[in-house]
N, C-alpha and C positions, 0 to 999 in steps of 0.2 A: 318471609322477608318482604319489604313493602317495596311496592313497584315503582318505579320509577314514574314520574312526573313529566311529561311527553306535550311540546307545542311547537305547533307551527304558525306565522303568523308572516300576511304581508301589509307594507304601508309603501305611501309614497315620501320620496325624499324630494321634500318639495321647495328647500333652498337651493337645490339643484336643476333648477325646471330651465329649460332650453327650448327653443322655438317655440312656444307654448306646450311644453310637454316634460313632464317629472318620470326620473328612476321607480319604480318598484323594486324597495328591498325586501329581502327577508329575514324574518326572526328565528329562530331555536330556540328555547327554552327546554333544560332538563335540568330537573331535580336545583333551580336555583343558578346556572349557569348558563351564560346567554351566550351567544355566537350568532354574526349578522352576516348575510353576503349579500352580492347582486341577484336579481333575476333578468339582467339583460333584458328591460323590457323595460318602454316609458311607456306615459298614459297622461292623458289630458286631465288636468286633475278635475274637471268638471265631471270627467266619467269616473271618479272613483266616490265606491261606496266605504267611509272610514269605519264603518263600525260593523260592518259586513268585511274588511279586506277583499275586497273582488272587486270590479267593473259594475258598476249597476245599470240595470235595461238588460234587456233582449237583442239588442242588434249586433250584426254581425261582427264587427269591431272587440264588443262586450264580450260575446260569446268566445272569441277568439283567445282572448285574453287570459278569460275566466278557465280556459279547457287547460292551457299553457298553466297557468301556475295551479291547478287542481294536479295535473300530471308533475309538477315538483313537489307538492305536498305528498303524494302516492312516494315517489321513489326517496325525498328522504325519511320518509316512514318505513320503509324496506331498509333502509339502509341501518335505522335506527334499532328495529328489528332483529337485525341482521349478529348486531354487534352486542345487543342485550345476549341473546343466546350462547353469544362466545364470549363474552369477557366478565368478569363482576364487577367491572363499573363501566358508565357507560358516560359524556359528556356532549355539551353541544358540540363544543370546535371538533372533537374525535367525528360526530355525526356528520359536521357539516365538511369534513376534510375529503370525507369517504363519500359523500355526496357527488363534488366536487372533480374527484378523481386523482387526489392525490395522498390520499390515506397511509395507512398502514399497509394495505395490501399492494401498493403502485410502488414501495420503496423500490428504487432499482440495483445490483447487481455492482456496477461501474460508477453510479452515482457514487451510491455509498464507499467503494475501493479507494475514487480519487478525493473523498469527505476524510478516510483514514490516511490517506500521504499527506492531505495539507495538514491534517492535525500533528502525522509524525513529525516533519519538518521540520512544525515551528515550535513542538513543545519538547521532542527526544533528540535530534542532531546535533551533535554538539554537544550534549549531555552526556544519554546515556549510549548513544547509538553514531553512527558513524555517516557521515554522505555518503558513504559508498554503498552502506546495508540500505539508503533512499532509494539508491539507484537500482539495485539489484532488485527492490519491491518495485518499482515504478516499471523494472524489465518483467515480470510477472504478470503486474495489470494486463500490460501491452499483448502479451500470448494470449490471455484470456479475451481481450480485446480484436483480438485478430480471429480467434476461433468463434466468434459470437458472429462474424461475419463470414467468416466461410463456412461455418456450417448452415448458420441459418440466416443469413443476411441480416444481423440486426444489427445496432449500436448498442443496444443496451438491450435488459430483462430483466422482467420483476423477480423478485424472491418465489412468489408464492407461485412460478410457472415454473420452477427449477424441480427439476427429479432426476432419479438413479439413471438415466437412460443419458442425461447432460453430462454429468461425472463422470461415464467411461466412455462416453463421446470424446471427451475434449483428453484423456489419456490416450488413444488414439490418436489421436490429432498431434499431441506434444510426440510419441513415438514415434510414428511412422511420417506426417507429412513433415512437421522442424526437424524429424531425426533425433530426440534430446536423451539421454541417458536417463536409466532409472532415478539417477539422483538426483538430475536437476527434475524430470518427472514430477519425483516427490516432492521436494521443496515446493515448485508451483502449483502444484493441486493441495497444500498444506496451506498454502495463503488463501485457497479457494474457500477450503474447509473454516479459516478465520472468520473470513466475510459472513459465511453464513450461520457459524456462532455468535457472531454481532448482532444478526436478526434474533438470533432467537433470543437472546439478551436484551432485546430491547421491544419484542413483543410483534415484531413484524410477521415471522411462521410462528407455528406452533410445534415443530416437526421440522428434524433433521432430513431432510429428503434422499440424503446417502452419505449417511455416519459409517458403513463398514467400507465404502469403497477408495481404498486405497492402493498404492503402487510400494512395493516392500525393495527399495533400494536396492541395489546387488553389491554386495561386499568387495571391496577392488582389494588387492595387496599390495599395502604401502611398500616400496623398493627403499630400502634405506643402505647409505653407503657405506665404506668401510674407513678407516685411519689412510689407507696405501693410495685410495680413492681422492680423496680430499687433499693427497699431499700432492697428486698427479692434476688437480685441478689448479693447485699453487703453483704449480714450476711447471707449467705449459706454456710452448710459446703460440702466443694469440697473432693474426695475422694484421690485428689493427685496433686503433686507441680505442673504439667503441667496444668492443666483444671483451676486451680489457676492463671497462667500465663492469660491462655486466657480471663481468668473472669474480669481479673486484666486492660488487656488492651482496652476490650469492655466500662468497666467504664470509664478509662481516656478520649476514643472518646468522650462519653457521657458527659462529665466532660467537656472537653474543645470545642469540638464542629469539632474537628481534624478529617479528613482523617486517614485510616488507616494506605494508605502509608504515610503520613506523620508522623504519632507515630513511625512507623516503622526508619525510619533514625533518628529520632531524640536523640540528646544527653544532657547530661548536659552542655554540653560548648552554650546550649543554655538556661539557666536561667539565667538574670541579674534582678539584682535590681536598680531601678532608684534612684535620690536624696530623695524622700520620703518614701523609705523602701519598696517601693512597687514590689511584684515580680514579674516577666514577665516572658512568654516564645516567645521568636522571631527568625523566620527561615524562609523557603519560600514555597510556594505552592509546591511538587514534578510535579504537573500536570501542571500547569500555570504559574510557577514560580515568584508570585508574593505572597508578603510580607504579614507574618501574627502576630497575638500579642494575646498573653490569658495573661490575668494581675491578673486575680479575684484570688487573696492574697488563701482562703482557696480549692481553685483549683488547685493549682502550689504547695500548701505545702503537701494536699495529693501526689501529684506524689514525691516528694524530702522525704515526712517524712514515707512513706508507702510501695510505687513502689521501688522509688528508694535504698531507704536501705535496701529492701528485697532482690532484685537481684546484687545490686552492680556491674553493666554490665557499660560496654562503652556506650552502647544504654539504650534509655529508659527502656525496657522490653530484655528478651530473648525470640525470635519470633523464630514460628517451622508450618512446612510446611504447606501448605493450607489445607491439607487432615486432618490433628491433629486437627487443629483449629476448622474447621467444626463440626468437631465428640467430641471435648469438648462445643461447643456452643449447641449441642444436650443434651449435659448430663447434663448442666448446667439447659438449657430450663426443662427438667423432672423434675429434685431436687427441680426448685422454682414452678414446676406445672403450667407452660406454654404451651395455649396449640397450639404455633407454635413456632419454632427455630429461636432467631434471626439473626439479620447478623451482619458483624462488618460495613457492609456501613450504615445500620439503626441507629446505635449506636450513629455517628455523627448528627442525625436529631432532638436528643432527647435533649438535652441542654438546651432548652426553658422552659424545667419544674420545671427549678431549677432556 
């Protein structure tokens, strides 16, 4: 195979000249592809030799100069070196990036994490992904951003300084100092594992630095209710119009088989009625954005003759902060003598029973 075509080269830039004194740039040349940078260095252009690139004479100025850019011609030769041996092709700009210090090998960690939210953002949210799946990725960075500095004081870290010893670091870190359960665990060292199949997708490692180390979930068991349960959540008396709210909108899950978030946006400009009197409700997954329909006639009237004309809101329900919710789903749990709190993600699992 024929070798690669290899040059280095300085001039002055001498439409550039200031106080009597012109930049020295430099050239790359490989195999036909050029890349220019600075050499942070001006020169009188009286002292420069053009057909020589260097400083001409002997004096100390000269010498000075000439030793400075012989040691950038050394290291990006090494560096060019460097990258002929690991890759099959080899460029100026790739030489002069890695020169420079910003290469391949400098990618960082949390650069590239918060390069992947602004990309999700503006090209999946709304589509195919949810703001709230943003949120949850953006709550992940953040752990990994916090354990980058308690363990080792950084802001950020290169790809190619990550190894196995990092990975059950920062599991550690998620279990015992946050406290977090195997499963959120997992999820966030699964994002970790993304990031760094990104590098290797795009040439930055060459090597997984810890493909086997993962955290294997612990299997919880789902509590799911019964008919006698769900009626005892219906005809309980709540001690006040909020916990009433929340009891109100757990049923509908239940009732229709809906997402919270989706109860949550939801309005009346979404019930129609088809040719046969029949009533529907139709709108779109908030997570997946694909299309849904609850039709069952005595399901859609409870929410229009019960929900709705109790609250008479733009939205289905008048919804109040995560922290309320929780703390009335406790008091409701007590009242019908439950003996675990449910959630409102359960609530949708339950619709089979009816």
């Amino acid at each position: 195979m024929a070798r690669s075509t290899f040059k280095v080269l300085f001039y002055l830039k001498r439409q550039s000249e200031k106080h009597g004194k012109a930049p020295v740039m430099g050239r790359i040349t490989i195999n036909g592809t050029v890349s220019q940078f600075s050499c942070k260095l001006s020169v009188r252009p009286a002292l420069w030799d053009t057909a020589g690139n260097k400083a001409k004479g002997k004096s100390v100025e000269a010498r000075q100069i000439n030793e400075k850019l012989d040691n950038i011609r050394t290291n990006i030769g090494k560096q060019y070196q460097r990258i002929s041996d690991r890759d099959s092709y080899v460029t100026a700009e790739k030489v002069r990036n890695a020169w420079l210090g910003f290469g391949d090998e400098h990618r960082l960690l949390l650069q590239t994490f918060d390069e992947y939210l602004q990309e999700f953002a503006g090209k999946r949210v709304g589509k195919d992904r949810s703001a709230g799946t943003l949120v949850e990725y953006r709550l992940r960075r953040d752990r990994l951003a916090a354990f980058l500095q308690y363990e080792y004081g950084l802001s950020d870290i290169p790809f190619r300084e990550l190894k196995r010893e990092f990975a059950e670091k920062f599991i550690v870190y998620l279990s015992t100092v946050r406290r977090l359960r195997s499963t959120t665990v997992f999820q966030t060292l699964k994002k970790l594992h993304a990031m760094v199949y990104l590098a290797l997708d795009k040439g930055w490692i060459q090597l997984h630095p810890f493909p086997d180390v993962w955290v294997v979930p612990e299997a919880r068991e789902r509590r799911f209710f019964d008919e006698a349960e769900i009626r005892k959540i219906m005809n309980v008396h709540l001690p006040n119009y909020k916990t009433a709210i929340v009891r109100d909108i757990f049923l509908f899950c239940t009732f229709t088989g809906l997402a919270y978030a989706d109860v949550k946006k939801l309005t009346c400009d979404e019930l129609y009625t088809d040719a046969d009197g029949q009533m529907w409700i139709i709108d779109r997954r908030q997570k997946t954005g694909t299309q849904f329909r609850v039709h069952y006639q005595w399901r859609v009237n409870w929410w229009r003759n019960t929900a709705v004309s109790r609250y008479r809101t733009g939205r289905s329900f008048p919804f109040h902060a995560a922290t309320l919710n929780n703390k009335s789903l406790q008091t409701i749990a007590w009242r019908v003598g439950l003996t675990f709190t449910p959630s409102s993600h359960v609530a949708r699992h339950l619709s089979s029973i009816f």
